[in-house]
C-alpha positions as CSV (number, residue, x, y, z in Angstrom):
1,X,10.7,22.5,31.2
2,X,10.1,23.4,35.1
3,X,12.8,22.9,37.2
4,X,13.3,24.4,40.8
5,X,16.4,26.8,41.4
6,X,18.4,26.6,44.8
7,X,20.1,30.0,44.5
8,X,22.5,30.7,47.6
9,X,23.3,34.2,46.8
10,X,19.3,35.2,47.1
11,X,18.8,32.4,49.4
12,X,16.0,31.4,47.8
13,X,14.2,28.4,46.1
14,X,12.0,28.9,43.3
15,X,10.7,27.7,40.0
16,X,13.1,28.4,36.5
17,X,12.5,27.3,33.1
18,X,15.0,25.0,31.0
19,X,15.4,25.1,27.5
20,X,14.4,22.0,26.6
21,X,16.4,22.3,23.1
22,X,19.5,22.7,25.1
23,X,19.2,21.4,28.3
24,X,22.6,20.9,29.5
25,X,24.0,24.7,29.1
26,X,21.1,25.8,30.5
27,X,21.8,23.2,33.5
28,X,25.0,25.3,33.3
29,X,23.5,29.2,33.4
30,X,20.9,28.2,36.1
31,X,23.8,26.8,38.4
32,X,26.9,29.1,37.0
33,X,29.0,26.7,36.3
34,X,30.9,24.4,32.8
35,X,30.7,21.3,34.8
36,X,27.4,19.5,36.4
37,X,27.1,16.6,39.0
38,X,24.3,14.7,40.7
39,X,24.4,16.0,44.3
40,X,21.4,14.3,45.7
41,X,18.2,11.8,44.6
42,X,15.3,13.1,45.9
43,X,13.1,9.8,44.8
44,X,13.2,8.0,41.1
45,X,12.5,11.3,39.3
46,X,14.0,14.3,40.8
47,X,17.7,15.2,41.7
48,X,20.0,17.8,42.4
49,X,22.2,19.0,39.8
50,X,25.8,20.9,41.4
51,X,29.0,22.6,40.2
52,X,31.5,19.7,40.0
53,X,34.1,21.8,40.6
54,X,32.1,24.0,43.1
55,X,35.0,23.4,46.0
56,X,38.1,24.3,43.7
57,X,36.8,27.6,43.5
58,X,36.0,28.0,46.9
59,X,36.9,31.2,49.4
60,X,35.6,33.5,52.2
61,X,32.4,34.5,50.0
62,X,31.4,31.3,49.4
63,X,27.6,30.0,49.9
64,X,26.6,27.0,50.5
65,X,23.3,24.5,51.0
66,X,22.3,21.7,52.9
67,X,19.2,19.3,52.0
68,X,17.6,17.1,54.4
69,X,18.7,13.9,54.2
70,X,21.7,15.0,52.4
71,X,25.2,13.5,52.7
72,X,27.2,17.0,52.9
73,X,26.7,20.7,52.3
74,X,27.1,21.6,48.5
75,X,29.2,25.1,47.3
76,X,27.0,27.4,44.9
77,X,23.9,26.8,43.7
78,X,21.8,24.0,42.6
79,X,19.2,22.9,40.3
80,X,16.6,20.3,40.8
81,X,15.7,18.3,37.4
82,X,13.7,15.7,37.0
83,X,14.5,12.8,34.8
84,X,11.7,10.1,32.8
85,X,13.0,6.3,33.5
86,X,14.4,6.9,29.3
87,X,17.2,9.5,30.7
88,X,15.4,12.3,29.3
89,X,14.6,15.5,30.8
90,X,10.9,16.4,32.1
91,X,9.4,18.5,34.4
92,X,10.2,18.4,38.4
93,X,7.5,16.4,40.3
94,X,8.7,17.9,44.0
95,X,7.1,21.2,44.7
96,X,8.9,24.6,45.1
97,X,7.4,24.3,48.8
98,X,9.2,20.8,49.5
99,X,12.4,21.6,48.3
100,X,12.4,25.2,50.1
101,X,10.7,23.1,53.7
102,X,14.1,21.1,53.0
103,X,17.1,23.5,52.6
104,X,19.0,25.7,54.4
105,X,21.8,28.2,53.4
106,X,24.9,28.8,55.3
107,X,27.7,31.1,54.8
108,X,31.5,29.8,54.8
109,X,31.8,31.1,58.7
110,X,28.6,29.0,59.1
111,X,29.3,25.8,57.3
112,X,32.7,25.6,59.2
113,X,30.5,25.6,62.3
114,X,28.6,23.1,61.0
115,X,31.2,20.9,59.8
116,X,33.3,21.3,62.9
């Protein structure tokens, strides 16, 4: 199943592929994390997928994203999954080109500029 790959340490977006037989650990080797969270709802089918614990493992190499129209920067990578109106897991409707027009990376010297 297509699903669009935030990856902060490339700093690039781009298309992956998720096993559709086991979609939540490979949620979890996409994004490098054991624990997932919704980080942002891009419309009623795509979202943002994040490490939940992203910030207790957070330090001077950290990397971190922004979305437009997003409510804070997220730590680490992120996945963008889309969702039918069942639950399930399907295919991404947002392009690679939207998502990439809409993020930005920052390092930890640059999100505390941000922040402050």
């Amino acid at each position: 199943m297509k699903a669009i790959l935030i990856d902060v340490n490339q700093e690039n977006v781009r298309q992956v592929e998720v096993d559709d037989k086991d979609v939540l650990r490979s949620w979890y080797r996409h994004i490098g994390c054991s624990m997932v969270e919704v980080a942002h709802y891009f419309n009623h089918h795509d979202s943002i997928m994040v490490d939940e614990e992203g910030l207790f493992s957070m330090n001077e190499s950290s990397k971190f994203f922004t979305i437009t129209d997003g409510h804070q920067p997220f730590i680490g990578n992120g996945l963008v999954v889309g969702v039918d109106r069942n639950g399930n897991s399907v295919d991404t409707c947002i392009t690679v080109e939207e998502v990439r027009s809409k993020v930005k990376f920052y390092t930890m010297n640059e999100i505390r500029s941000v922040v402050n």
